[in-house]
C-alpha positions as CSV (number, residue, x, y, z in Angstrom):
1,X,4.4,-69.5,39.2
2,X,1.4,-69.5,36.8
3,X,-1.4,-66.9,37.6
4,X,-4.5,-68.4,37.9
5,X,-7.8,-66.0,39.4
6,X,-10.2,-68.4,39.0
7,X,-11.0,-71.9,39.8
8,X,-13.2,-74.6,41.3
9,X,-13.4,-76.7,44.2
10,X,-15.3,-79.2,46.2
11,X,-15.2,-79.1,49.7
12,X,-17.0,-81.7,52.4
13,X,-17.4,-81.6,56.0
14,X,-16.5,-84.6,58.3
15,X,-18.7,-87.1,59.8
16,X,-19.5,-86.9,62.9
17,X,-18.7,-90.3,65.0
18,X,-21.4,-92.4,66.4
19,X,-22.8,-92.7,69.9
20,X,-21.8,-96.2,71.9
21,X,-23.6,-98.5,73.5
22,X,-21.8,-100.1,76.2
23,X,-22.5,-100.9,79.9
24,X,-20.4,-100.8,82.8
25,X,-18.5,-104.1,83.6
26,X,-16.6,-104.3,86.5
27,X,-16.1,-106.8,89.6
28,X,-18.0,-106.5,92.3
29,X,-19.9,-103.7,90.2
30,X,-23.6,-105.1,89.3
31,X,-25.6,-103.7,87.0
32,X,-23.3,-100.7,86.6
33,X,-25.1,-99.0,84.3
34,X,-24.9,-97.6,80.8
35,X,-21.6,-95.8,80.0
36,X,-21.3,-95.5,76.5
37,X,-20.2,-92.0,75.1
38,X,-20.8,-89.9,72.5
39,X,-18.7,-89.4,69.1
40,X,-16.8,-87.1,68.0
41,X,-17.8,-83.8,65.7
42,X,-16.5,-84.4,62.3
43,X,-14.1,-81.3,61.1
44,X,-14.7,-78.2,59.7
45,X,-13.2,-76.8,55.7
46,X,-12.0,-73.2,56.3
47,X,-10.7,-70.6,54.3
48,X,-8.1,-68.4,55.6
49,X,-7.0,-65.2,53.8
50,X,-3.3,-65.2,53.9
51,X,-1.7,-62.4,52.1
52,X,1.7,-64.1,51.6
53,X,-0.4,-66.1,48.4
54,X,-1.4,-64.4,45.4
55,X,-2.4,-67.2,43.2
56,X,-5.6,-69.9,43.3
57,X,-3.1,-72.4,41.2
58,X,-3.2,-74.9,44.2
59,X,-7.1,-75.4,43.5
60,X,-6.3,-75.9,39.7
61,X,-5.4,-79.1,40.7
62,X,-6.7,-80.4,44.2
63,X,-9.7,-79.9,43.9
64,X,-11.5,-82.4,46.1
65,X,-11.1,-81.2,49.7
66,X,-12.9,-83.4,53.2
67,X,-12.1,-82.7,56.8
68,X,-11.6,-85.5,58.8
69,X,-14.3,-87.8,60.1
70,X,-14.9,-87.7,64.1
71,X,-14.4,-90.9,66.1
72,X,-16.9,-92.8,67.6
73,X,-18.0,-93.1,71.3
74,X,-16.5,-95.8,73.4
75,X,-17.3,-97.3,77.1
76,X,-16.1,-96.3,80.2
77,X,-17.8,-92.6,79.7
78,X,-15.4,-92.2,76.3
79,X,-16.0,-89.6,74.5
80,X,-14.9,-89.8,70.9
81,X,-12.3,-87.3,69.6
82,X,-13.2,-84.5,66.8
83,X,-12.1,-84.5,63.3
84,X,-9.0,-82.4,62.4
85,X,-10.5,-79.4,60.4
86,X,-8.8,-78.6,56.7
87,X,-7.4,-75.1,56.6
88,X,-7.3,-74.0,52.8
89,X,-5.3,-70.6,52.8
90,X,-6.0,-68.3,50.3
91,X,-5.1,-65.0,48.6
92,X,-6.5,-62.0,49.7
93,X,-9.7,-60.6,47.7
94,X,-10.9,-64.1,46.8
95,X,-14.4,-64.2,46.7
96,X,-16.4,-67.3,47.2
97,X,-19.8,-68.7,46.0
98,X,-22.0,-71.9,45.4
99,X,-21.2,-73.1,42.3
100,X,-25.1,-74.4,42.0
101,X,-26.8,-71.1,43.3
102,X,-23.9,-68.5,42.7
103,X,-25.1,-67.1,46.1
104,X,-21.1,-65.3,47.4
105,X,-20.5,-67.0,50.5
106,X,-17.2,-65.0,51.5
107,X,-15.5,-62.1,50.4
108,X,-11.7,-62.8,51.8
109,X,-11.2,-59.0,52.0
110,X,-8.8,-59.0,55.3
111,X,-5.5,-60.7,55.6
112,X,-6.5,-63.3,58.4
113,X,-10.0,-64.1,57.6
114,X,-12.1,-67.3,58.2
115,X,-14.6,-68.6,57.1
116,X,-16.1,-72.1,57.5
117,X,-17.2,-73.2,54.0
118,X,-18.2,-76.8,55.1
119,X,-19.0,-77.8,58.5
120,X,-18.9,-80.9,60.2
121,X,-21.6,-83.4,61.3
122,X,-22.8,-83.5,65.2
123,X,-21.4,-86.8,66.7
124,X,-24.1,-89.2,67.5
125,X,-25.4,-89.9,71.5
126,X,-24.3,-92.7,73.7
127,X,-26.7,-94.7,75.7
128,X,-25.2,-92.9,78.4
129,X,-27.7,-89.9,77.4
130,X,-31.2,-92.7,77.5
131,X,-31.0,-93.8,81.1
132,X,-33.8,-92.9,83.3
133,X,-35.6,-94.4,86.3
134,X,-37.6,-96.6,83.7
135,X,-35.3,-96.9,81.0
136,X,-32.0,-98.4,82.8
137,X,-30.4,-100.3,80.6
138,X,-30.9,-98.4,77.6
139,X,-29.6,-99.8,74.2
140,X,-30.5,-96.8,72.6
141,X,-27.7,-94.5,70.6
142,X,-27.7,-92.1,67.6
143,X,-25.0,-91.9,64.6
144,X,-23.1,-88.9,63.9
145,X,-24.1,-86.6,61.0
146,X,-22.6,-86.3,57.5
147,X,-20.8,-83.3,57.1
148,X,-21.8,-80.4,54.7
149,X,-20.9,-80.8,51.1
150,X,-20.7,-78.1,48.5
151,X,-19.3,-76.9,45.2
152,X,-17.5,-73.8,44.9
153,X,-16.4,-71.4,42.6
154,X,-13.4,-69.2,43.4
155,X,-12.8,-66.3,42.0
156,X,-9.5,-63.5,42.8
157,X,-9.9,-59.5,42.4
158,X,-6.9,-58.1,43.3
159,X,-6.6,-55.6,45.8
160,X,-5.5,-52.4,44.3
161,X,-5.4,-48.4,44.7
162,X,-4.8,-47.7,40.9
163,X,-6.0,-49.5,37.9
164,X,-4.5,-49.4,34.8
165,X,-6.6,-50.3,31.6
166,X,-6.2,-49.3,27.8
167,X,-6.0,-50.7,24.2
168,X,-3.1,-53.2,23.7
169,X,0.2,-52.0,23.0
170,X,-1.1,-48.8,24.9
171,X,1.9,-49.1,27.4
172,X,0.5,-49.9,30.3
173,X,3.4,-52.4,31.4
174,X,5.9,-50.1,30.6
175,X,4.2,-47.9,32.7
176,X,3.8,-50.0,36.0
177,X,7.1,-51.3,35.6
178,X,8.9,-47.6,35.2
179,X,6.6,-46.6,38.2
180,X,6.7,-49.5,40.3
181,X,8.8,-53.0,41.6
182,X,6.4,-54.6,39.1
183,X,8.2,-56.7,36.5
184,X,5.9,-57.8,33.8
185,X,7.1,-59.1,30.3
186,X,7.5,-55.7,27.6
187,X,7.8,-56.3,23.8
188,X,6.3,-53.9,20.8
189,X,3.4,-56.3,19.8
190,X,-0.1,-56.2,21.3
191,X,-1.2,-58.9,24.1
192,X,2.5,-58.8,25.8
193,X,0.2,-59.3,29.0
194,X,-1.6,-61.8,29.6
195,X,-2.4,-61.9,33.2
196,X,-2.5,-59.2,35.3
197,X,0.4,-57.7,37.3
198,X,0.5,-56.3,40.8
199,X,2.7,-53.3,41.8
200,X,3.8,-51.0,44.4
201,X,4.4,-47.7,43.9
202,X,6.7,-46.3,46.4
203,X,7.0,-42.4,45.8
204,X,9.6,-41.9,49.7
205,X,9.6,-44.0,52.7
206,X,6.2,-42.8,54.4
207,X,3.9,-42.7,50.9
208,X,3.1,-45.4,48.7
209,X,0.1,-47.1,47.0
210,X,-0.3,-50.2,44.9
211,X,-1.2,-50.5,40.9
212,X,-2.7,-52.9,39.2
213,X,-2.3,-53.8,35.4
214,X,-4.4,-55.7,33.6
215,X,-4.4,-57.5,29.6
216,X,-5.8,-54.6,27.0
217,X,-8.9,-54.3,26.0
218,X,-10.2,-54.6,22.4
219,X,-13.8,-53.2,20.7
220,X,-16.3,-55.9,21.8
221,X,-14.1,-57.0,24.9
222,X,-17.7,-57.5,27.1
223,X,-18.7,-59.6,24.6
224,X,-15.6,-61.7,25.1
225,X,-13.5,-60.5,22.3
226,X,-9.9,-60.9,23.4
227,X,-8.6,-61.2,27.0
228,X,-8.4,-57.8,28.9
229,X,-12.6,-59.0,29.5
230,X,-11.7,-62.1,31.8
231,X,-10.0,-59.4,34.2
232,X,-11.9,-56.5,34.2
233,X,-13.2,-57.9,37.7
234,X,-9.8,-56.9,38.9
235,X,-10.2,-53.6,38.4
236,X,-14.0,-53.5,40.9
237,X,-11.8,-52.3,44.1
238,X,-9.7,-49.7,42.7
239,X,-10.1,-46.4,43.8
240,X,-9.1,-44.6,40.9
241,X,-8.3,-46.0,36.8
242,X,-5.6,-44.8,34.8
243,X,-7.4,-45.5,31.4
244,X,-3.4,-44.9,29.5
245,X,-3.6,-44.0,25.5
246,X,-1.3,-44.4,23.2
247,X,-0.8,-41.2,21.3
248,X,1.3,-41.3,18.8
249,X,0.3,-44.9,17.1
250,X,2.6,-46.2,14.4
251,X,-0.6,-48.1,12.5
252,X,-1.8,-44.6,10.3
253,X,-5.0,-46.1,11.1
254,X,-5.6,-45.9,14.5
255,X,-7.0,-42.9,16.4
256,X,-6.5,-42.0,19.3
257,X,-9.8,-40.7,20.0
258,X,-11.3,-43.2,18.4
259,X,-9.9,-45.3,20.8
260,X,-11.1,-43.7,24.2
261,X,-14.8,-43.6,22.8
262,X,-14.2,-47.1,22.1
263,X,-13.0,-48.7,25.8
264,X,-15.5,-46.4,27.3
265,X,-18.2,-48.1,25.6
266,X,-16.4,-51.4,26.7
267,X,-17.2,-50.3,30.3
268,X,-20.9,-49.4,30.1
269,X,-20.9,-52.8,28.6
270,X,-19.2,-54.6,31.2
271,X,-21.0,-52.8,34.4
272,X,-20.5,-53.6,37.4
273,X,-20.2,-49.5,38.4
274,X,-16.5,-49.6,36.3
275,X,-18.1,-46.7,33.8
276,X,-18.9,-44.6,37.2
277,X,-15.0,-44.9,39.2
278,X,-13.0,-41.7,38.8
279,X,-11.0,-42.0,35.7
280,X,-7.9,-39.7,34.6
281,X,-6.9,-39.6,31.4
282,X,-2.7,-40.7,30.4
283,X,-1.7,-39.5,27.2
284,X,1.5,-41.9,26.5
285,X,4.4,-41.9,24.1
286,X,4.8,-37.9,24.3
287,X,8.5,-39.1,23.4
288,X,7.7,-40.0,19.6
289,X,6.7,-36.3,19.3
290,X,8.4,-33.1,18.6
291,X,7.9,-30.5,21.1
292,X,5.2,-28.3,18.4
293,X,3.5,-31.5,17.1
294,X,2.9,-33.0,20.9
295,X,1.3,-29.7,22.3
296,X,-0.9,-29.8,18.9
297,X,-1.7,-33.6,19.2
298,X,-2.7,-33.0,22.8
299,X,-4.9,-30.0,22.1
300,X,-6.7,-31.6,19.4
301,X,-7.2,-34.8,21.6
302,X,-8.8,-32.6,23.9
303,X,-11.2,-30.7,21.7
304,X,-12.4,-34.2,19.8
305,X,-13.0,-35.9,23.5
306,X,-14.6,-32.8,25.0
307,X,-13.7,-34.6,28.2
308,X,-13.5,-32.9,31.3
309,X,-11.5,-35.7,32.9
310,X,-8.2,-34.6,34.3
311,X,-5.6,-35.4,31.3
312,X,-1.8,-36.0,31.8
313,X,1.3,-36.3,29.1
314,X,3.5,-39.1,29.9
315,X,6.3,-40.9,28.2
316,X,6.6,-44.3,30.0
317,X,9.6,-45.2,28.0
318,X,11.8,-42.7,29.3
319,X,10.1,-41.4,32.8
320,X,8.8,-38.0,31.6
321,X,6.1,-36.5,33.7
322,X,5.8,-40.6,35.3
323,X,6.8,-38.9,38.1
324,X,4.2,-36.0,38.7
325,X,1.4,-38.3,37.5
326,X,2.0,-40.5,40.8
327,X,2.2,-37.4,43.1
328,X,-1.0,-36.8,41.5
329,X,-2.2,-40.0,42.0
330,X,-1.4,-40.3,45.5
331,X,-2.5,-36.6,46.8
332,X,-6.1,-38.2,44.9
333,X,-5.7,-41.2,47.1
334,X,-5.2,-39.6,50.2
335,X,-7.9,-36.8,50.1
336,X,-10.4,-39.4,48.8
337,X,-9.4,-41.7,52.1
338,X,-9.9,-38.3,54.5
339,X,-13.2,-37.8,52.9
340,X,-14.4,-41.4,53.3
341,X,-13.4,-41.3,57.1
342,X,-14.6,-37.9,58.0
343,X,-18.4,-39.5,56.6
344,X,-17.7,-43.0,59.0
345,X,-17.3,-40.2,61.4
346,X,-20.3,-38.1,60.7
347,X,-22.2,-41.3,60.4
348,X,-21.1,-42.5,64.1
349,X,-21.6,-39.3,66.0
C-alpha cells in the first residue's frame, strides 16, 4: 500500500429535518389539536484513531465526506429519525486543522479517539411546540439546520521512540532493518527511501521500543532541497534521534564531519524544538575499516566535532555493536520515562 502522510478532505454535517405541521384527525375527535413533531438531527463526521491504519491513502481519493441528513417531523406526535453519522477512521498521530485558518482541531494521539469534525444541524420544531391557550391551532414550525461544513488538512507524524535521520546513503535502512521487523527497500545509491518506515525493536520478550526511519537529508533540506524535509515532522514525537554517519564514504570528497555540521544546521533551520531533542551520535560502516585506521577515523571525528554527544561505532551491515547501541537506547528510554512520571507525581502531590 502507497504511504501517503498528508492529505485533504472536506467534510459536512447533516441537515437537520424540518418540523411538521399537522393536526390531529380522528373520528369522533374534534378539534384535536396540533400534533406535528419535530425533525430529526442531521449526523455527525467523526474521526476515530484506529491503530490497525497507518496510511491517509483513503483521503487521497474520497475526499468529499457528508453525514446523512435527518428526517422530517410527521403527525400523530412523530418525531423524525436522526441522520446516521460518518465515522472516518484514521491512523494514529494524525493531526487535524482548518484548511482556511490552519487552527489544529485534533491531535489523534490515542488509539480510540473521537472527535466530531462536522456536526450536524438541530432538527426544526413541530407546531406541536406553538400551542397555547391563545394560539390553538398553531401553523407555526421551524426547518432543521444545515450541518457544519469545513475543509481540512490532514497531516500523519508517526508515533515513535527513536528517530533515525542522516545524509543519504548514511545507512539508516540498513540499520532499522538489521535492528528491527522493519523491511524497507536497501540498494548502494542515495534516496533508496522515499517514505518513511516504521519499526519495532524487540531486544527479549518484556523490552521493546519502536524506530522510526525517515528519507536523508541533504544541505538546504529546510529550504526544500530533496525529500528527507517533507518528513522531518515525523521525527516531533521521538524521544531520542539517532542522527547515523557514514564514516567511511567511498566519494574522496565527502567528510564526515562536514557532514554532521551540515544536518545540524538543517535542524536549526527546520525548528520546531528538533535541534533541542537528545541526539546520540552513530558512526556507521566501521566494517570498511581496519582495526588501526577505524580507532584513528573515530578519534579524529571526535576531536573535529568537539561534541560531547554520546558517540557509538556500528556496522549495520554486519550487526557489530547494533546490538549494544539498542541496549543503550532502551536503558535511555526507560530512565527518561521514570523521570517524566516521578515529575506527574511531584506535580500531583
Amino acid at each position: 500500500m502507497k504511504f501517503v502522510d498528508e492529505a485533504r478532505i472536506e467534510v459536512i454535517g447533516g441537515r437537520g429535518g424540518d418540523g411538521c405541521v399537522s393536526f390531529r384527525r380522528e373520528k369522533f375527535v374534534p378539534k384535536g389539536g396540533p400534533d406535528g413533531g419535530d425533525g430529526g438531527r442531521g449526523g455527525d463526521v467523526i474521526a476515530v484513531a484506529d491503530r490497525n491504519i497507518n496510511t491517509l491513502v483513503e483521503y487521497r481519493y474520497a475526499r468529499r465526506h457528508r453525514a446523512k441528513n435527518g428526517q422530517p417531523g410527521r403527525g400523530s406526535d412523530c418525531y423524525g429519525a436522526a441522520g446516521a453519522d460518518v465515522v472516518l477512521r484514521m491512523p494514529v498521530g494524525t493531526m487535524i486543522y482548518d484548511e482556511e485558518t490552519g487552527i489544529l482541531l485534533a491531535d489523534l494521539a490515542h488509539d480510540g479517539q473521537r472527535v466530531i469534525l462536522a456536526r450536524g444541524g438541530a432538527g426544526g420544531l413541530g407546531n406541536l411546540h406553538f400551542k397555547s391557550s391563545t394560539n390553538r391551532a398553531p401553523r407555526q414550525r421551524t426547518l432543521g439546520e444545515p450541518g457544519e461544513h469545513r475543509r481540512l488538512r490532514l497531516e500523519l507524524k508517526l508515533l515513535a521512540d527513536v528517530g533515525l535521520l542522516g545524509m543519504p546513503n548514511a545507512g539508516k535502512s540498513t540499520l532499522i532493518a538489521a535492528v528491527s521487523n522493519a523491511r524497507p527497500k536497501i540498494a548502494a545509491y542515495p534516496f533508496t527511501t522515499l517514505h518513511p518506515h516504521l519499526g519495532v525493536v524487540r531486544l527479549d520478550a518484556e523490552r521493546s521500543f519502536v524506530i522510526a526511519d525517515i528519507p536523508g537529508l541533504i544541505e538546504g533540506a529546510a529550504e526544500g532541497a530533496g525529500l528527507g524535509h517533507r518528513f522531518l515532522r515525523h521525527l516531533a514525537r521521538t524521544r531520542l534521534l539517532l542522527h547515523v554517519v557514514d564514516i567511511a564514504p567511498l566519494e574522496s570528497e565527502r567528510d564526515p564531519a562536514a557532514d554532521v555540521r551540515a544536518l545540524v544546521a538543517e535542524l536549526k533551520k527546520y525548528g520546531g524544538g528538533l535541534e533541542r531533542k537528545p541526539r546520540w551520535l552513530v558512526l556507521n560502516k566501521i566494517d570498511l575499516l581496519a582495526p588501526p585506521e577505524r580507532e584513528n577515523t573515530i578519534a579524529q571525528l571526535r576531536r573535529r566535532l568537539r561534541t560531547r554527544l554520546p558517540v557509538f561505532a556500528i556496522s549495520a551491515a554486519t550487526g557489530e555493536g547494533c546490538r549494544e547501541l539498542m541496549d543503550a537506547v532502551y536503558r535511555f528510554l526507560h530512565e527518561s520515562s521514570a523521570r517524566r512520571s516521578a515529575r506527574h507525581e511531584v506535580k500531583a502531590s
